[in-house]
N, C-alpha and C positions, 0 to 999 in steps of 0.2 A: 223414630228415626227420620233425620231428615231427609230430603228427594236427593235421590242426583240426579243432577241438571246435564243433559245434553242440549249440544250447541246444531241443531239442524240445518244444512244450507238449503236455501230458495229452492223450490219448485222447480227441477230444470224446464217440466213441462209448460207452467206456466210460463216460466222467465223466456223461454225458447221462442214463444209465441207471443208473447210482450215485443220481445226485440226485431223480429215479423212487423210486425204492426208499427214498432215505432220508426223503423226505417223506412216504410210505404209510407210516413207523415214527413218525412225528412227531418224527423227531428234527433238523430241516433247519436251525433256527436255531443249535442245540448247533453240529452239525456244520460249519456256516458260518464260524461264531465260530473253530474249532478249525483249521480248514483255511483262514484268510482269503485268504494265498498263492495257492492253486489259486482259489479262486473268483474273486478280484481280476483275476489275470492271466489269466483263462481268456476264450475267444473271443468273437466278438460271439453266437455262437449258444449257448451258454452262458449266457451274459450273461443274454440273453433267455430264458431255460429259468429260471433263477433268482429273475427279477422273476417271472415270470407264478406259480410253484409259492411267494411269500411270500406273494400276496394271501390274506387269511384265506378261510376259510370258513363264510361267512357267506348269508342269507338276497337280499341283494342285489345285483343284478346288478353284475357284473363284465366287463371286456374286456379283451382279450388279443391284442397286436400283436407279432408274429412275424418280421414282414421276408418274408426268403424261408429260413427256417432249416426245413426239412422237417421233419427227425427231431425238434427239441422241439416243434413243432407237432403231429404227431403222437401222440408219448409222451403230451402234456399235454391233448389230446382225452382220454384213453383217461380218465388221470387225472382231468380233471371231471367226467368224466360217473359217478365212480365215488365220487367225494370230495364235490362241490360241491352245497350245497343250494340255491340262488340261479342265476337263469339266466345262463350264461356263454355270451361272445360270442368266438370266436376267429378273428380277420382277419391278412393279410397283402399282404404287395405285389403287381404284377401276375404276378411270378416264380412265386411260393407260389400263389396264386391262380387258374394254369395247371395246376397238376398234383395229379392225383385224390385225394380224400379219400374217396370213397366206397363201397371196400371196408369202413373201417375204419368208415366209419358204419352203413351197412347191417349190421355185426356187431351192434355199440354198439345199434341198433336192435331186433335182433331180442330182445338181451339187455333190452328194457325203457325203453331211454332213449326220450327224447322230443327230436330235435334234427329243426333247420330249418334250411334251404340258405335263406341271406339274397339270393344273387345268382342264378348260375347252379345248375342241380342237378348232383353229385357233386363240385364244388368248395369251397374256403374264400370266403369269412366262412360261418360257421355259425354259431347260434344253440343250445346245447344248455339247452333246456327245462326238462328232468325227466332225473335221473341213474338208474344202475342200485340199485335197492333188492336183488336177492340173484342171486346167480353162475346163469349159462346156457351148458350146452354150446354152444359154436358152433363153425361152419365158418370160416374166412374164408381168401380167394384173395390170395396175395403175387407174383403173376405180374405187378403194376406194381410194388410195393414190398415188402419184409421187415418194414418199420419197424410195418406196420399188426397183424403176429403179436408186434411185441417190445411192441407197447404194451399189447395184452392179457394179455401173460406177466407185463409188469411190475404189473400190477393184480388178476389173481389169486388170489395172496396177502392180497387185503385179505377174502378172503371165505371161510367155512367150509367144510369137505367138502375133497372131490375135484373137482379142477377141470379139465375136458376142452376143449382147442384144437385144433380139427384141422384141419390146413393144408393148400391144395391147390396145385395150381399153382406149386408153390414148387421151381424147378430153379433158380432164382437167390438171389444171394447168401444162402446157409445159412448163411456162415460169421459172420453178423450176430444171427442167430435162435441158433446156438450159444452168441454170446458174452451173448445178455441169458440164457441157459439157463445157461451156466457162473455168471454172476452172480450168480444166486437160488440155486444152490448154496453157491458162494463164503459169502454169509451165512448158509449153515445152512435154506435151504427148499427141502425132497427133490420132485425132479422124476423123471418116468420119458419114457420114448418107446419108441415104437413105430411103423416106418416100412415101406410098401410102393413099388411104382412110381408109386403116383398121388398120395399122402397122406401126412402126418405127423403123428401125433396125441400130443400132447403134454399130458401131467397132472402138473397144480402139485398135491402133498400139502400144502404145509407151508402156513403162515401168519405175515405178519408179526410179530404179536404176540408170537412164540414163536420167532424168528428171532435169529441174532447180530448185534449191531448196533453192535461195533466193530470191523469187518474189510473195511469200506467203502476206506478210504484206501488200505490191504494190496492191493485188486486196483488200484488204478491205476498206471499205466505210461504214460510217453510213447506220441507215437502215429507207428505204422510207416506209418499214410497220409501224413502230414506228412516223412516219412524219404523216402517215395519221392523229394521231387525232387530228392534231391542226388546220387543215383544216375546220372543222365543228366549233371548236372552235373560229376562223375568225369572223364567221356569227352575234356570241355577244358580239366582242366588236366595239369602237370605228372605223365608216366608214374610216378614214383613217389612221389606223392600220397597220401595215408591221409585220409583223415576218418571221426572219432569221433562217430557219433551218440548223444549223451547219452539217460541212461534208458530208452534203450530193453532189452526182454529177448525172450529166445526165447519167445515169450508163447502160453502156451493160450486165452489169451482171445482175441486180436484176428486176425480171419482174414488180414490184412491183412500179418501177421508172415511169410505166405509168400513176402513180398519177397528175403529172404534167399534162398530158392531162385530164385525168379524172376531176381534179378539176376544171376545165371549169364550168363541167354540174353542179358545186355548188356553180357558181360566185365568184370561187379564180382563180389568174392567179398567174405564176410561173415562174419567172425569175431565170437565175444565179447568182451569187456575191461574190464579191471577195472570203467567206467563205463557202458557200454553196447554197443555195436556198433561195432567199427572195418572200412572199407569201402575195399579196394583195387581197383586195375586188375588184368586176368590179360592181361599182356603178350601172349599163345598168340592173345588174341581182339582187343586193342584195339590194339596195336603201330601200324597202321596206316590212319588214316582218310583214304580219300580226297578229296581238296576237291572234287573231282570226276567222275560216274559218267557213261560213255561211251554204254552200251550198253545200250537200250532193251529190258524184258521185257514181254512180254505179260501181263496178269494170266493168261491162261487158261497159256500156258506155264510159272508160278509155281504154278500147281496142279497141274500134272500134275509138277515136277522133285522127285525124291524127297531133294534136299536145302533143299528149302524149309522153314524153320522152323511148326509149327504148335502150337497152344496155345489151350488154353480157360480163359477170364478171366471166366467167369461170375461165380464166388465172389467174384470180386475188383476190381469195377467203380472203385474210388475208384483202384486202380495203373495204369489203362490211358493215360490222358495222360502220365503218366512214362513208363511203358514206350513208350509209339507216337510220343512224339520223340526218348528214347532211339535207335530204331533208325533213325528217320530219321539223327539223326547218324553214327550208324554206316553208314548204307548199305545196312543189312539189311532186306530183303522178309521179311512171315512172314504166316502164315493168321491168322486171327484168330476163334476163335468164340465166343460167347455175350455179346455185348454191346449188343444193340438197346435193353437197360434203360439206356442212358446216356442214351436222346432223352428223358427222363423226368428229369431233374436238375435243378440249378440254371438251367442251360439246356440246349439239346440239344448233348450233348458232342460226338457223331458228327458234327456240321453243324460244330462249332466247329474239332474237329481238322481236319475236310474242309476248311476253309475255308484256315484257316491254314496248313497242312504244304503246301498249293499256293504258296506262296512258294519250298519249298524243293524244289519240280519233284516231290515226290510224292504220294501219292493213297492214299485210304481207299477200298473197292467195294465195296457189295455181293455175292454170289454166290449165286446158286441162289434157293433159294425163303426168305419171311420166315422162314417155322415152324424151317429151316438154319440162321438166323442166322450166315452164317460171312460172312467179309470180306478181301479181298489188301489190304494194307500195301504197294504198290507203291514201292521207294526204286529204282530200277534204275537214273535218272536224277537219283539227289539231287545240286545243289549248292547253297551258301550265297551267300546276295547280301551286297552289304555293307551293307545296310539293310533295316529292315523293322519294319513295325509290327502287332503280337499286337492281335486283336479279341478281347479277352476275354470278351465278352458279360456281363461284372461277375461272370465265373465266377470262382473262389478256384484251384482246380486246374489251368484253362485257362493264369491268367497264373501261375504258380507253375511248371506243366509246361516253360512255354516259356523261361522264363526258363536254362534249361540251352542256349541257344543262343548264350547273351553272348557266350562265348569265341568262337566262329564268325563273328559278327555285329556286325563294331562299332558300328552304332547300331540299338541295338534298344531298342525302345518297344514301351506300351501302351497300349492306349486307354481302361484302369482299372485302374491300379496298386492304387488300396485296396480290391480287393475282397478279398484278401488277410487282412481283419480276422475274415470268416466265422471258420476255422478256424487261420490260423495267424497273429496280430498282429503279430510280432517276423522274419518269414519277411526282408524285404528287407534289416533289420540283421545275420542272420544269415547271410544272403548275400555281406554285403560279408569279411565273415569271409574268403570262399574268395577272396579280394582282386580281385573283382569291386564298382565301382560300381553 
């Protein structure tokens, strides 16, 4: 049988952080022009990462509307307050709005900026003032997000000397703060580290100015968050089934590329191909999905049985909706630890999975103490109804996760099909591919 071939769009994370970098080189119009393709078709969070990084820099005030797109919200704080002469306003929906910006300001702050919380304190809209006039070692805490250490890495570079970040609280997603570190390498700006149990301190040498500034395009790659959901989707169709996910590569950059391994534990395996990633069934694990599970486990009995699957998804927060409906389909109970940074997203993912995998008689729990962070994946009683409707809370990953349910489910619905636009625009055409409506 031949592959179906899915068409994956760029890496918003890479790309996000590309156009960071390439605007701090002044080269964003050049490379606009050069790349119109990726920029065109690239996501609604992109989109908006692009308008906001055109407006000149100029003496008068500017505003800056985000949606709920975190990470360019984020990046482009870091960025005004390092670039912009003129006071910048950056606001967002109620989404964005919810969730803490004030790590990354209290850094931005200590370094010299001058910004004002317009509404509530430690939230967006903010007000930034007065930008940074010359580089300051700082601290700053990634224990809600990574994205507030990638914004300062990407900015860095705009400044002389030696440049010291040191990160604390940061047991989550590394593999994020890696890839904007591989990235400044990638163009030619020498980075070092040095890491204990509590801290990571991280020194930018290099300088934009003095950096390679055509090798931007060279690090993007499709993105393996977007790959996740077809992986679940494997499980309902035909046992020998292939799908090619286009562009993608075994990638040093994206931590997310651990999918490949990960998808083990949901009986896909993951080859290279000429074009990207070809993705099969392992008959040994998927041969058999039951439509229905008999025999009720205890969560406390699913921790203590030493063939309970367990796994930490810290690094990897954006794969846990694929994965955690993946194994609902399958049937399979697994521990689950490092993911309480999900309540923290677009919306709280842990409330969303909870909500909705309760159609299909299983359960997400907590265990033990917060600081544990560990969770039972209860499926002991999964079965499929013939109907259901996915509360996506206008999450992109939420309806995108659930979406692997089609084949089980014959009428399945959403209750925001286009949230989908965030990150992946072309996701439901892409879908019909695997000859799903």
């Amino acid at each position: 049988m031949l592959a179906k071939q899915i068409d994956l769009p760029v890496s918003k994370s890479l790309l996000n952080r590309a156009l960071i970098a390439i605007a701090c080189q002044g080269n964003l119009s050049q490379w606009l022009e050069e790349n119109a393709k990726i920029a065109n078709n690239g996501c609604r969070d992109t989109r908006l990462l692009i308008d906001a990084l055109k407006v000149k820099n100029t003496d008068t005030d500017s505003e800056h509307y985000f949606q709920d797109a975190g990470t360019p919200s984020r990046l482009f704080t870091a960025f005004a307050a390092a670039n912009f002469t003129g006071p910048c306003k950056i606001i967002g929906n109620n989404s964005l709005n919810s969730r803490s910006i004030e790590p990354l300001v209290s850094a931005l702050t200590a370094m010299g900026a001058e910004i004002q919380y317009c509404d509530q304190i430690g939230f967006t809209p903010i007000l930034i003032r007065k930008g940074i006039k010359a580089w300051a070692d700082v601290r700053i805490s990634a224990a809600l997000s990574s994205q507030y250490a990638s914004a300062l890495l990407l900015i860095a570079p705009l400044f002389n000397g030696t440049k010291k970040i040191t990160i604390v609280d940061g047991t989550h997603s590394q593999a994020y703060i890696d890839m904007t570190v591989d990235l400044l390498n990638g163009i030619g700006i020498e980075t070092s580290t040095m890491s204990s149990d509590t801290e990571r301190c991280i020194t930018v040498h290099g300088e934009y100015r003095n950096s390679n500034h055509s090798n931007h395009s060279n690090l993007l790659e499709s993105d393996w968050s977007s790959a996740a959901f077809f992986y679940p989707l494997l499980l309902g169709m035909p046992s020998d089934t292939r799908i090619e996910l286009m562009g993608l590569r075994m990638s040093n950059f994206q931590g997310d590329a651990e999918l490949h391994k990960l998808g083990t534990y949901l009986g896909i395996n993951s080859q290279k191909s000429e074009n990207g990633i070809l993705i099969s069934r392992n008959p040994q694990v998927t041969e058999s999905i039951a439509s229905a599970l008999t025999m009720y486990i205890s969560n406390g009995d699913l921790l203590q049985r030493e063939d309970t699957l367990r796994i930490n998804l810290k690094n990897n927060p954006d794969l846990v909706p694929a994965m955690v409906v993946g194994w609902c389909i399958l049937g399979k109970s697994v521990i689950i630890d490092g993911i309480h940074n999900l309540r923290y997203k677009e919306c709280d993912r842990i409330a969303a999975l909870q909500d909705n995998i309760k159609a299909l008689g299983c359960t997400l729990s907590q265990v033990g103490l917060d600081i544990e962070d560990q969770w039972v994946l209860n499926c002991s009683v999964r079965f499929f109804p013939t109907e259901c409707q996915i509360n996506t809370q206008s999450d992109h990953r939420i309806a995108m996760a659930f979406s692997a349910l089609k084949p089980w489910i014959p009428e399945l619905s959403y209750t925001d099909a286009e949230c989908v636009e965030k990150s992946f625009p072309q996701f439901w055409e892409q879908l019909k591919k695997c000859t799903f409506e």
